[in-house]
MOPAC internal coordinates of N, CA, C and O (Angstrom, degrees):
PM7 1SCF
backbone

  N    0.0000 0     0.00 0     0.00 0    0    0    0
  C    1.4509 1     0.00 0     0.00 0    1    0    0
  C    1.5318 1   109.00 1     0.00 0    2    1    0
  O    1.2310 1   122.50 1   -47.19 1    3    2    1
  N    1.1601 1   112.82 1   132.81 1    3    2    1
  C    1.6686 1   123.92 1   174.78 1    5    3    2
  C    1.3870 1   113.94 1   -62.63 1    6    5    3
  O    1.2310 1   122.79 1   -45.14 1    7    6    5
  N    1.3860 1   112.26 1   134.86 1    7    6    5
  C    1.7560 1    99.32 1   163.73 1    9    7    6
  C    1.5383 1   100.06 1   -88.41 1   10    9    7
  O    1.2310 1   125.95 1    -3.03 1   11   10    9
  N    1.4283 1   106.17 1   176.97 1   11   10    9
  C    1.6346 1   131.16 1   178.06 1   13   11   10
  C    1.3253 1   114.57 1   -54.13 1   14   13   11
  O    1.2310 1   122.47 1   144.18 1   15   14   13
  N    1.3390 1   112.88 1   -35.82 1   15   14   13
  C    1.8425 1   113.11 1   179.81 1   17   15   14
  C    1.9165 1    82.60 1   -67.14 1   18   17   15
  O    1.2310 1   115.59 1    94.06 1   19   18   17
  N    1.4755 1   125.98 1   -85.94 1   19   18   17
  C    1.2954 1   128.51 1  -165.71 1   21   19   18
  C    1.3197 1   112.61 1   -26.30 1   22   21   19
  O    1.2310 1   126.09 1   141.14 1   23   22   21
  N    1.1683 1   105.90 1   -38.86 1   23   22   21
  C    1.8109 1    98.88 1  -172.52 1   25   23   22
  C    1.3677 1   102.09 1   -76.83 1   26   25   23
  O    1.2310 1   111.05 1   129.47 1   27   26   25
  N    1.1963 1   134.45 1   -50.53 1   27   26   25
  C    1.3301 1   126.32 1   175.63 1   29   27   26
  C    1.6086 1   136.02 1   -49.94 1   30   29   27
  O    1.2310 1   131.23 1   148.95 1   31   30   29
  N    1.2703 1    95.93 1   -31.05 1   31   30   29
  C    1.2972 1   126.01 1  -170.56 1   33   31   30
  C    1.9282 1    92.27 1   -82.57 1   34   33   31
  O    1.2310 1   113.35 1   124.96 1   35   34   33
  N    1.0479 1   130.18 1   -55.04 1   35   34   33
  C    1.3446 1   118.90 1   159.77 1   37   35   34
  C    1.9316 1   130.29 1   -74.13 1   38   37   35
  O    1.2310 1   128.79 1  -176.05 1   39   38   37
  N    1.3748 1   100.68 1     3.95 1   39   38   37
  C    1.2412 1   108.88 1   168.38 1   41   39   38
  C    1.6327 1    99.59 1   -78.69 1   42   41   39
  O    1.2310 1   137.09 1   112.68 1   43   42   41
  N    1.1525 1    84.51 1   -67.32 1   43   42   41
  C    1.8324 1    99.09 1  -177.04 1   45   43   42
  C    1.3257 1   118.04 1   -49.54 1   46   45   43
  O    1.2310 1   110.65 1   144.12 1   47   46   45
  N    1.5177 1   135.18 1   -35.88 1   47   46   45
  C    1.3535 1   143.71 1   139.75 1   49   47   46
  C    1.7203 1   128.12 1   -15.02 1   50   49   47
  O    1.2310 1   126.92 1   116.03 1   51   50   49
  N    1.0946 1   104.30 1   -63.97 1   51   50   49
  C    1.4108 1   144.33 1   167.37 1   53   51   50
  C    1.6533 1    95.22 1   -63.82 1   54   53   51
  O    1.2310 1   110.64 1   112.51 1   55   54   53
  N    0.9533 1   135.20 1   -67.49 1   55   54   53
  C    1.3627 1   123.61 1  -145.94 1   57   55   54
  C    1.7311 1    94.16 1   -73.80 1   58   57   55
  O    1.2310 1   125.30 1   134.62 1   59   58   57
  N    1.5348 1   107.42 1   -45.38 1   59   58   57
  C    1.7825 1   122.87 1   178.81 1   61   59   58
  C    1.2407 1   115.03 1   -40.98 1   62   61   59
  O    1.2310 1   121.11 1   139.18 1   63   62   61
  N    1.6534 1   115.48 1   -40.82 1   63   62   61
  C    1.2019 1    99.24 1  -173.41 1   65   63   62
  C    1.4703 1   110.10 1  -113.19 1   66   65   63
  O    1.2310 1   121.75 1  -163.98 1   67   66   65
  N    1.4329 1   114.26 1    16.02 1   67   66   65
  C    1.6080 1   116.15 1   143.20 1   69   67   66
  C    1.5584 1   119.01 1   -49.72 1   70   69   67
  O    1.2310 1   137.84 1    91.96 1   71   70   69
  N    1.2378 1    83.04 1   -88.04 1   71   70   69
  C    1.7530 1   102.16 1   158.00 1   73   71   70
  C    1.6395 1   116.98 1   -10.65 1   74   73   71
  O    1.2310 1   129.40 1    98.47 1   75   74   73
  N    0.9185 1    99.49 1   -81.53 1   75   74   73
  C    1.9848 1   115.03 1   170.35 1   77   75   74
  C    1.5562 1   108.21 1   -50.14 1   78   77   75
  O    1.2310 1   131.89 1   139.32 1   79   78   77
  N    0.8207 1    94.65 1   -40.68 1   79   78   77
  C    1.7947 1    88.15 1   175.11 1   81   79   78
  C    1.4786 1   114.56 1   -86.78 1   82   81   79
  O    1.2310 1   109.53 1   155.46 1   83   82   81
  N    1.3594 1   137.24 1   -24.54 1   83   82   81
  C    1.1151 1   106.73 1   173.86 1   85   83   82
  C    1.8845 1   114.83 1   -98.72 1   86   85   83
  O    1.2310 1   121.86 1  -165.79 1   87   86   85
  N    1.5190 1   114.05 1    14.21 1   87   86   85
  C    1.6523 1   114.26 1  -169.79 1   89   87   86
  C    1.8676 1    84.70 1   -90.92 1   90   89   87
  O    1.2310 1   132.17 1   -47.40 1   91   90   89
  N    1.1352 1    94.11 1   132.60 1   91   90   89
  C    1.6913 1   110.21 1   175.67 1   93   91   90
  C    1.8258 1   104.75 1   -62.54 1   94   93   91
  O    1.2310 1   107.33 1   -41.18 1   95   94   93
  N    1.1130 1   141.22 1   138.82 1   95   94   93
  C    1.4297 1   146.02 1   141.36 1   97   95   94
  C    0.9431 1   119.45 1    -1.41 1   98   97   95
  O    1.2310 1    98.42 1   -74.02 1   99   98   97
  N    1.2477 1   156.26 1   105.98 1   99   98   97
  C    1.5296 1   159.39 1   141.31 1  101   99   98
  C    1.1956 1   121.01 1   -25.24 1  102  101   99
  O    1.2310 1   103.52 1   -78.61 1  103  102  101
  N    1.6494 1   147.92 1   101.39 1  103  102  101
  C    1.0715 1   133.89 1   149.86 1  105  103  102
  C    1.4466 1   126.26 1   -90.45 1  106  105  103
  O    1.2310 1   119.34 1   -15.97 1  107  106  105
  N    1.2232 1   118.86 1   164.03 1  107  106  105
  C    1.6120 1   112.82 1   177.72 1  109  107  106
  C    1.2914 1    97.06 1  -126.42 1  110  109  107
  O    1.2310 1   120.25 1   -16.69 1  111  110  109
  N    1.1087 1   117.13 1   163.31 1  111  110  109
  C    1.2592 1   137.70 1   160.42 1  113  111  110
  C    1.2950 1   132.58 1   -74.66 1  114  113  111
  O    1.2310 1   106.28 1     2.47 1  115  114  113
  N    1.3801 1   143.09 1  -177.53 1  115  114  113
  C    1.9964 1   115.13 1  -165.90 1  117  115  114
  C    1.1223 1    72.51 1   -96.41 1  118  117  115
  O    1.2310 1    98.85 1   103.94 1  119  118  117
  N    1.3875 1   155.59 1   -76.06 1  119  118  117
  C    1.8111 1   100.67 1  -142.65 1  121  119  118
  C    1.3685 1   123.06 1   -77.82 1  122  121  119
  O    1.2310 1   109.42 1  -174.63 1  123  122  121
  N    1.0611 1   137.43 1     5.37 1  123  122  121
  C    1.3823 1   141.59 1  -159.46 1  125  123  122
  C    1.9051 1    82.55 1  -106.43 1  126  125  123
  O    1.2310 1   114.22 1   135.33 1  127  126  125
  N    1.4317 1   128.56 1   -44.67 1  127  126  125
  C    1.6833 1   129.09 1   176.76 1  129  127  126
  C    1.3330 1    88.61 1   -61.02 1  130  129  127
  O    1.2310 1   117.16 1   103.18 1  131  130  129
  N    1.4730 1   123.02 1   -76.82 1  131  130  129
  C    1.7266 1   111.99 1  -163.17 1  133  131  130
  C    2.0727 1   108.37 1   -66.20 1  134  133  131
  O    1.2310 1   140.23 1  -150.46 1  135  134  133
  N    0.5059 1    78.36 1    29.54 1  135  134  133
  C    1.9653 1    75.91 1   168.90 1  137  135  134
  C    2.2768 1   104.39 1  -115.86 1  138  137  135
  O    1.2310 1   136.64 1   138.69 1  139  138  137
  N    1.7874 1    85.39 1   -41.31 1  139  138  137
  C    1.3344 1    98.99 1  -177.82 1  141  139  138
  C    1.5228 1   123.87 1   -62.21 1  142  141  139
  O    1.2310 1   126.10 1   153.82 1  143  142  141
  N    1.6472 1   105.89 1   -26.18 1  143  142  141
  C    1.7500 1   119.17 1   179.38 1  145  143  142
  C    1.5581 1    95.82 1  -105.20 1  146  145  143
  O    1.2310 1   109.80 1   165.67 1  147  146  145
  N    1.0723 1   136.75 1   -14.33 1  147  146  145
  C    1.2601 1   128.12 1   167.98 1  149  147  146
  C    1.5781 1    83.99 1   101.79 1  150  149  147
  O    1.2310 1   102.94 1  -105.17 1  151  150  149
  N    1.3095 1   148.90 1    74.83 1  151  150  149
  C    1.0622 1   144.26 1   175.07 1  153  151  150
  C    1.6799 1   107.45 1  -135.55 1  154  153  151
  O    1.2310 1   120.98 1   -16.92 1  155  154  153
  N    1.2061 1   115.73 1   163.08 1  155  154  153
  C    1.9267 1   115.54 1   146.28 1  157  155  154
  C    1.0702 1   103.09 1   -86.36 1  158  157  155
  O    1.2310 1   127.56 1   -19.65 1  159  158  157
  N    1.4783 1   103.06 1   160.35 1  159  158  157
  C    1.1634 1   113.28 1  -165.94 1  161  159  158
  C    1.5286 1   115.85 1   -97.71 1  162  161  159
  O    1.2310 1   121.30 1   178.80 1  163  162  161
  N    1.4234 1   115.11 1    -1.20 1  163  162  161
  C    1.8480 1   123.31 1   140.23 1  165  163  162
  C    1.2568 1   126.56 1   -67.87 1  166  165  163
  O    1.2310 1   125.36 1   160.89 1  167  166  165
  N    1.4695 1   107.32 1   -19.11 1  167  166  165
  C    1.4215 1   113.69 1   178.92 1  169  167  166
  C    1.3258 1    98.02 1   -81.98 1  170  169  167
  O    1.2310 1    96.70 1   140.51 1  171  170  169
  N    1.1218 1   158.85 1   -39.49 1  171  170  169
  C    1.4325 1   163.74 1  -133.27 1  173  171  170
  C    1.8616 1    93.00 1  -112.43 1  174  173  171
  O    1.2310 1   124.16 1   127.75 1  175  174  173
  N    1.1115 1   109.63 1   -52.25 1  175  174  173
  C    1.7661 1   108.15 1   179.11 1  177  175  174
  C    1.2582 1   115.07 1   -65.99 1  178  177  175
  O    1.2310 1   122.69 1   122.76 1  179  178  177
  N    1.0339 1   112.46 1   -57.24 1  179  178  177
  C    2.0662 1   117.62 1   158.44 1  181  179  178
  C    1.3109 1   105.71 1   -28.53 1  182  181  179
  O    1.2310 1   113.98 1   121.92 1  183  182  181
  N    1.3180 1   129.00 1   -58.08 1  183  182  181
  C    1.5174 1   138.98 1  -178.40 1  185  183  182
  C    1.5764 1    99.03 1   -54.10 1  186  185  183
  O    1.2310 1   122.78 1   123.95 1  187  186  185
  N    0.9824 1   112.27 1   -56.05 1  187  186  185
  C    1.7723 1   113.21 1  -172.29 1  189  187  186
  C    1.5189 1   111.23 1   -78.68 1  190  189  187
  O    1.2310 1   118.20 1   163.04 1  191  190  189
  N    1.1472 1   121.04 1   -16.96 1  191  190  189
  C    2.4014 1   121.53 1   164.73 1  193  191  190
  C    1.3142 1    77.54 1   -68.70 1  194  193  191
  O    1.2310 1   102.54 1   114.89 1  195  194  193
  N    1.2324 1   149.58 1   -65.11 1  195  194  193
  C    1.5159 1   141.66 1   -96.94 1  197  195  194
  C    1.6615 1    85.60 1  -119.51 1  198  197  195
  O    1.2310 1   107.23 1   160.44 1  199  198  197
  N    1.3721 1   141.39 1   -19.56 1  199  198  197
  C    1.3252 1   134.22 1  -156.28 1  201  199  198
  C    1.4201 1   124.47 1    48.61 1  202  201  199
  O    1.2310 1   128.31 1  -137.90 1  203  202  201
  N    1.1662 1   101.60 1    42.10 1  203  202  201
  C    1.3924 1   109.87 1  -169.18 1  205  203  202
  C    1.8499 1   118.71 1  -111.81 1  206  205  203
  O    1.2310 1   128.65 1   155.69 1  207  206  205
  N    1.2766 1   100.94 1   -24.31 1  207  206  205
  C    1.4018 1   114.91 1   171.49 1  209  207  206
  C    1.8207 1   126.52 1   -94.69 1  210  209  207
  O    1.2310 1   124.50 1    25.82 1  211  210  209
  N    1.1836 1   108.96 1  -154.18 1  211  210  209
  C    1.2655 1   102.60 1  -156.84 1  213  211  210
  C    1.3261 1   111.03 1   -83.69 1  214  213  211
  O    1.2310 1   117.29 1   -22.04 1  215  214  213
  N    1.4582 1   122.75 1   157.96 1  215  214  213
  C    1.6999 1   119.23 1  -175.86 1  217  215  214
  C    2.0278 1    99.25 1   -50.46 1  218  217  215
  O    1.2310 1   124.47 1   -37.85 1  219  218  217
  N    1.2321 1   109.03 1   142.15 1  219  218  217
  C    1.3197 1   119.50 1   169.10 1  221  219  218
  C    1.4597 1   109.26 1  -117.79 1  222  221  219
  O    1.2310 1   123.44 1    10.38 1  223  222  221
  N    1.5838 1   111.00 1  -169.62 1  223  222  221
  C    1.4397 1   117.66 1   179.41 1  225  223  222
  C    1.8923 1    89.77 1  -159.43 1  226  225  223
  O    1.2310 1   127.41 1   -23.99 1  227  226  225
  N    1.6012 1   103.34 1   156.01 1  227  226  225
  C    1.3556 1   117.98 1   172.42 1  229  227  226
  C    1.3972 1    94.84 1  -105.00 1  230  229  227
  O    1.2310 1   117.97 1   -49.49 1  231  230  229
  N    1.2566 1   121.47 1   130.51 1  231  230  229
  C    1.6582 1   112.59 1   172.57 1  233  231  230
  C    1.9979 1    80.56 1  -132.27 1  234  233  231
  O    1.2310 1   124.62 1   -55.63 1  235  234  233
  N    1.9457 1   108.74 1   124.37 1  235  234  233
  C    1.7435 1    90.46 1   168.26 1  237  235  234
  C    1.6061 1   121.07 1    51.65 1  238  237  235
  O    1.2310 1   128.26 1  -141.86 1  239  238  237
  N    1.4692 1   101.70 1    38.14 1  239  238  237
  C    1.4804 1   121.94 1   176.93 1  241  239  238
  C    1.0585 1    96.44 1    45.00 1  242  241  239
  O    1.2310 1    99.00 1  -129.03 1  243  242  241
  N    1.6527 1   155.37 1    50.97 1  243  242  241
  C    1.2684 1   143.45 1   171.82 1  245  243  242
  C    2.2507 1    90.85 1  -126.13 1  246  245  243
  O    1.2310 1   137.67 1   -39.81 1  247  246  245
  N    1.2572 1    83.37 1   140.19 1  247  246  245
  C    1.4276 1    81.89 1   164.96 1  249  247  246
  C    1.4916 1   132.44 1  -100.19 1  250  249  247
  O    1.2310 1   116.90 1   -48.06 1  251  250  249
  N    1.3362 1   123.51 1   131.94 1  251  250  249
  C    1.6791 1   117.81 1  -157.16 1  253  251  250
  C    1.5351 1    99.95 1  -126.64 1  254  253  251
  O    1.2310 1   123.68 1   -14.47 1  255  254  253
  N    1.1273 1   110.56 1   165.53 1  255  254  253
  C    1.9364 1   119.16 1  -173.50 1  257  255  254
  C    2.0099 1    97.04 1  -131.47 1  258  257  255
  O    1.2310 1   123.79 1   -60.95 1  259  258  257
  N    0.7605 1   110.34 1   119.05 1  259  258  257
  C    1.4801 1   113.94 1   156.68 1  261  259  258
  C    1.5500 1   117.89 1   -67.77 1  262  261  259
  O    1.2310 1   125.90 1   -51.28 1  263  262  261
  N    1.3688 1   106.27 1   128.72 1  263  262  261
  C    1.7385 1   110.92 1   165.35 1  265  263  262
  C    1.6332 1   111.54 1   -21.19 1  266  265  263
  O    1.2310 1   134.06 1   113.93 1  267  266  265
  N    1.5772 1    90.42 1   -66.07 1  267  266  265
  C    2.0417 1    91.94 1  -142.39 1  269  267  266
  C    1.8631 1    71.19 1   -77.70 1  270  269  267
  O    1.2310 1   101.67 1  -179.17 1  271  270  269
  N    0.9470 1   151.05 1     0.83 1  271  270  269
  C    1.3814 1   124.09 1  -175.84 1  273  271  270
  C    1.8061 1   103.08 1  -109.01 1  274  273  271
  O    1.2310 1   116.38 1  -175.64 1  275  274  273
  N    1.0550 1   124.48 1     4.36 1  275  274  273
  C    1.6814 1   142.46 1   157.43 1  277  275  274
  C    1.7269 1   105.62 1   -84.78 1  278  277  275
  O    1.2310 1   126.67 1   136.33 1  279  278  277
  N    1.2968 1   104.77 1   -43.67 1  279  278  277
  C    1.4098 1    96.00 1  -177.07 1  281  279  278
  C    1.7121 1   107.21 1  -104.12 1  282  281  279
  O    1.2310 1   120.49 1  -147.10 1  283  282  281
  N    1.2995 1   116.66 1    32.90 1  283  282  281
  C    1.4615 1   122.68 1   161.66 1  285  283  282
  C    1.6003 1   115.81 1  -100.48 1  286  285  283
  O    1.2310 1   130.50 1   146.50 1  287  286  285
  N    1.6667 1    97.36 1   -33.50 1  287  286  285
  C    1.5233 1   111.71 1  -157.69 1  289  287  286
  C    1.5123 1    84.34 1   -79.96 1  290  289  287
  O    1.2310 1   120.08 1   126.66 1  291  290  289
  N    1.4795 1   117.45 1   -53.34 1  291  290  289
  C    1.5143 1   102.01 1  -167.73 1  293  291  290
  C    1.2874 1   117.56 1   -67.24 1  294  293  291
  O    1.2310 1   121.35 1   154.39 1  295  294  293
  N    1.2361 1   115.02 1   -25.61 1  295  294  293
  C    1.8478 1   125.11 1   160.03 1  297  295  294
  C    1.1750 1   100.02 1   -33.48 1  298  297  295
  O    1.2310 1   112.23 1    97.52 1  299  298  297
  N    1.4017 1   132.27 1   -82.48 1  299  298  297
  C    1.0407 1   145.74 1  -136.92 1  301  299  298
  C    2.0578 1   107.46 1   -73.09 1  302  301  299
  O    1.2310 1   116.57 1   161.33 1  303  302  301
  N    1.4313 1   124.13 1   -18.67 1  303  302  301
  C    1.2045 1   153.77 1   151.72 1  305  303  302
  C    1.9028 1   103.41 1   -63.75 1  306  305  303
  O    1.2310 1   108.37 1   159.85 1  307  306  305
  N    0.9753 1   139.34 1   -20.15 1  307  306  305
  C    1.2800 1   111.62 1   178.73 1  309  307  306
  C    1.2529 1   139.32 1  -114.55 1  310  309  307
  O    1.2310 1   123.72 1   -34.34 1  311  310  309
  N    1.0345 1   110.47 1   145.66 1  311  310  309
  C    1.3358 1   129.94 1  -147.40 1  313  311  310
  C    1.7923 1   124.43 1  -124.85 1  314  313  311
  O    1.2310 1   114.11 1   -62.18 1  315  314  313
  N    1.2109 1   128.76 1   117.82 1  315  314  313
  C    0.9924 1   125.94 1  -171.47 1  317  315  314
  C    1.7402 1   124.93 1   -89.22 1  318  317  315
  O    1.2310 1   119.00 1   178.63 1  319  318  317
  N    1.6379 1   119.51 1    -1.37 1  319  318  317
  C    1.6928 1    96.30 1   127.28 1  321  319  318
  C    1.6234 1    87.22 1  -161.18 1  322  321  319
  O    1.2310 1   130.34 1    15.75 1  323  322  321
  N    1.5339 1    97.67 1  -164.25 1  323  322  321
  C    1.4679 1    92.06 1  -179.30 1  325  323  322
  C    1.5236 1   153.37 1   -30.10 1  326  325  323
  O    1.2310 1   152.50 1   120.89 1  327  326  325
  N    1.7350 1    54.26 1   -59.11 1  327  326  325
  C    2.2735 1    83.97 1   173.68 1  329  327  326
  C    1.3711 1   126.14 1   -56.71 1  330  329  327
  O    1.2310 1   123.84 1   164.70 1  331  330  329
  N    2.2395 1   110.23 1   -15.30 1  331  330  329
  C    1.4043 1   101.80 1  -139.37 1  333  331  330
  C    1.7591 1    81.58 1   -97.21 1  334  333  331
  O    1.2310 1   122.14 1    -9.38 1  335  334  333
  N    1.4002 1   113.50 1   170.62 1  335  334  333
  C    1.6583 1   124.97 1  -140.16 1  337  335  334
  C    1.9098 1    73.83 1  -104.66 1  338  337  335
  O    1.2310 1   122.61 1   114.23 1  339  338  337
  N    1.0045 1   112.61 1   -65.77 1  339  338  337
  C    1.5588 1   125.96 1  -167.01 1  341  339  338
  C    1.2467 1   113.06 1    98.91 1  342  341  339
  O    1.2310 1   123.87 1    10.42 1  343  342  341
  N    1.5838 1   110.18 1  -169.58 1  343  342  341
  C    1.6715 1    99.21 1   160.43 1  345  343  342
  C    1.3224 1   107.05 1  -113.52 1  346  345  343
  O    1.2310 1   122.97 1   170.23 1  347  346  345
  N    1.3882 1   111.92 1    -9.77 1  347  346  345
  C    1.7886 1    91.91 1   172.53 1  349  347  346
  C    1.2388 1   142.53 1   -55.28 1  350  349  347
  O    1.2310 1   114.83 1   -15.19 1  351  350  349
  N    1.6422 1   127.40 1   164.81 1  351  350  349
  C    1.3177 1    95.78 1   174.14 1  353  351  350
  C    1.3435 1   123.49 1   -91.76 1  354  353  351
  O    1.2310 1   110.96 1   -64.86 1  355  354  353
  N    1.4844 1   134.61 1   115.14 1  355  354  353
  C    1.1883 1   119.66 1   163.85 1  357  355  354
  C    1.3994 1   159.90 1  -116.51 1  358  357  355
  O    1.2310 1   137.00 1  -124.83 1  359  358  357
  N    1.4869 1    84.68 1    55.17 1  359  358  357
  C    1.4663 1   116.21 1   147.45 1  361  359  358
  C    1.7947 1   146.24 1  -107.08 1  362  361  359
  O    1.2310 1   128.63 1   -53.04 1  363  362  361
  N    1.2061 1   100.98 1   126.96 1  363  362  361
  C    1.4111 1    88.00 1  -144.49 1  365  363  362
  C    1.9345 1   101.41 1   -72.03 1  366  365  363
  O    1.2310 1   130.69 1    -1.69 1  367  366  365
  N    1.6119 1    96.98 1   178.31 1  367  366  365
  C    1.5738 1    88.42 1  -169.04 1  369  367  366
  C    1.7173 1   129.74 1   -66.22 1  370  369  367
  O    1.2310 1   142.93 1   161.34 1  371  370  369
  N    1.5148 1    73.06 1   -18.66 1  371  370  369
  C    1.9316 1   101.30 1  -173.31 1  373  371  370
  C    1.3350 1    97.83 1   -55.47 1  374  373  371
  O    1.2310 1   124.31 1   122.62 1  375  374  373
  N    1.5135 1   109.34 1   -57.38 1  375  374  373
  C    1.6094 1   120.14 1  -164.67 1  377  375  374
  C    1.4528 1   103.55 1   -76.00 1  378  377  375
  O    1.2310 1   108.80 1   162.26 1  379  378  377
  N    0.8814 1   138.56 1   -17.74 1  379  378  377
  C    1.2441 1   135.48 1   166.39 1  381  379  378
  C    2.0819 1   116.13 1   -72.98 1  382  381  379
  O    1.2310 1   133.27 1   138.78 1  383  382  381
  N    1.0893 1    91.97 1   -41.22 1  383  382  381
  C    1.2398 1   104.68 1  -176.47 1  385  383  382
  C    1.8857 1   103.96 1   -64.30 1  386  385  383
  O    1.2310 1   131.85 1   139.05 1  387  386  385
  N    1.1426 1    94.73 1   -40.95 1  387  386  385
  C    1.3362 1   106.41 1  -170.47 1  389  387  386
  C    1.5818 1   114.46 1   -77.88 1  390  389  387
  O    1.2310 1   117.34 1   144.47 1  391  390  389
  N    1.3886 1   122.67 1   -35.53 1  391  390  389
  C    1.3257 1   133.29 1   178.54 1  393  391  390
  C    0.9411 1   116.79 1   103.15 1  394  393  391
  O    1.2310 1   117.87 1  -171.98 1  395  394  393
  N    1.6543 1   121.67 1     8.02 1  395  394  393
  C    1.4934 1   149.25 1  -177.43 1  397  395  394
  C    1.2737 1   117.54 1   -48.26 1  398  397  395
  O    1.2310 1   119.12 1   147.83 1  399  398  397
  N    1.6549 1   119.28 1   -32.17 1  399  398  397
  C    1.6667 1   119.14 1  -166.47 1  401  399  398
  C    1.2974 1    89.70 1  -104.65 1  402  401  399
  O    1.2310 1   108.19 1  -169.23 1  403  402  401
  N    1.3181 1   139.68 1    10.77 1  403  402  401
  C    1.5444 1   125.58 1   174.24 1  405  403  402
  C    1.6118 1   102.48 1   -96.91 1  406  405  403
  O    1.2310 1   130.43 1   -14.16 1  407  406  405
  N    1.3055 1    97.49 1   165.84 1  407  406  405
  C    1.6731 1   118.10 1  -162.44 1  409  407  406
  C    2.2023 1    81.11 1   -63.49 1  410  409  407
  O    1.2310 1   124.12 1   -11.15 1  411  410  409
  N    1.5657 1   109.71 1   168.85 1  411  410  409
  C    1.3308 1   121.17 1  -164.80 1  413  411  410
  C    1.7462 1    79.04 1   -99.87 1  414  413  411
  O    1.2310 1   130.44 1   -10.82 1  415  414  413
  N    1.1157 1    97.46 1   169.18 1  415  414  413
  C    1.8605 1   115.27 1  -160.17 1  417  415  414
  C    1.5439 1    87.01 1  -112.43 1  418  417  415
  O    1.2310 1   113.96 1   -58.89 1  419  418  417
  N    1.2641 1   129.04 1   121.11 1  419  418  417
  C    1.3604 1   119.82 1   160.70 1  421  419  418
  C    1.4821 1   117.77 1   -88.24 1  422  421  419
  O    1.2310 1   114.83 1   -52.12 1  423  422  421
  N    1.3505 1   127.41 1   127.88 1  423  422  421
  C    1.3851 1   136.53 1  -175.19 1  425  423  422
  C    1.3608 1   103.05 1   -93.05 1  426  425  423
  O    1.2310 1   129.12 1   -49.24 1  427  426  425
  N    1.3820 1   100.02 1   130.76 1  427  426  425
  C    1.4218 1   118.41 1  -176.14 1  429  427  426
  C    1.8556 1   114.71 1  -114.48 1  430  429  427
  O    1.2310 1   123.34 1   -40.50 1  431  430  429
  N    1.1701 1   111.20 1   139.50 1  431  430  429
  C    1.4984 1   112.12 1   172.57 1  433  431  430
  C    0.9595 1   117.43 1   -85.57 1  434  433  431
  O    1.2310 1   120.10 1   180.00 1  435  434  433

C-alpha cells in the first residue's frame, strides 16, 4: 500500500506529463537561439552557411532552433578539460571542405 507522499508524487507525475504532452515545442528564433548558447547572433548564422550548427527548421521563410535541439548541439561541444578530444565535431565544415585542418603541404623545388 502507498503512503500519501507516494500517491501524490505519482499523481503529480501523471498530471506533468499530461501537461508536457499537450504544450507544442518551443522554437526560437536566431537571436533569441544565440542569446540562449551564449552566442551573437552572426556567430550562430555563420554556423548555419557552414552546416556546422544546430539542426534548424524554416517555418514562413523564418529560421527557428528547437530547445532540446540547442541543448543537443551544445551537448555535443562538451568537454571535460582542455586536452579532452570529445566526440564532437570540431571542425568546422568550411575547414573541412577546404582542407584547412590538415597539416600545410610543403612545396618543394
Amino acid at each position: 500500500m502507498r503512503t500519501p507522499q507516494e500517491r501524490a508524487a505519482a499523481i503529480n507525475t501523471a498530471v506533468n506529463s499530461e501537461i508536457a504532452a499537450e504544450i507544442p515545442p518551443r522554437f526560437l528564433p536566431t537571436p533569441e537561439a544565440a542569446r540562449f548558447l551564449g552566442l551573437s547572433g552572426r556567430t550562430l548564422e555563420k554556423h548555419l552557411t557552414y552546416a556546422a550548427g544546430p539542426k534548424h527548421r524554416k517555418i514562413g521563410g523564418r529560421v527557428v532552433y528547437a530547445l532540446d535541439d540547442l541543448k543537443a548541439w551544445a551537448d555535443k561541444g562538451a568537454r571535460t578539460s582542455t586536452s579532452d578530444p570529445g566526440t564532437g565535431d570540431s571542425v568546422s565544415k568550411k575547414a573541412q571542405a577546404c582542407g584547412c585542418n590538415e597539416a600545410p603541404q610543403v612545396r618543394r623545388r
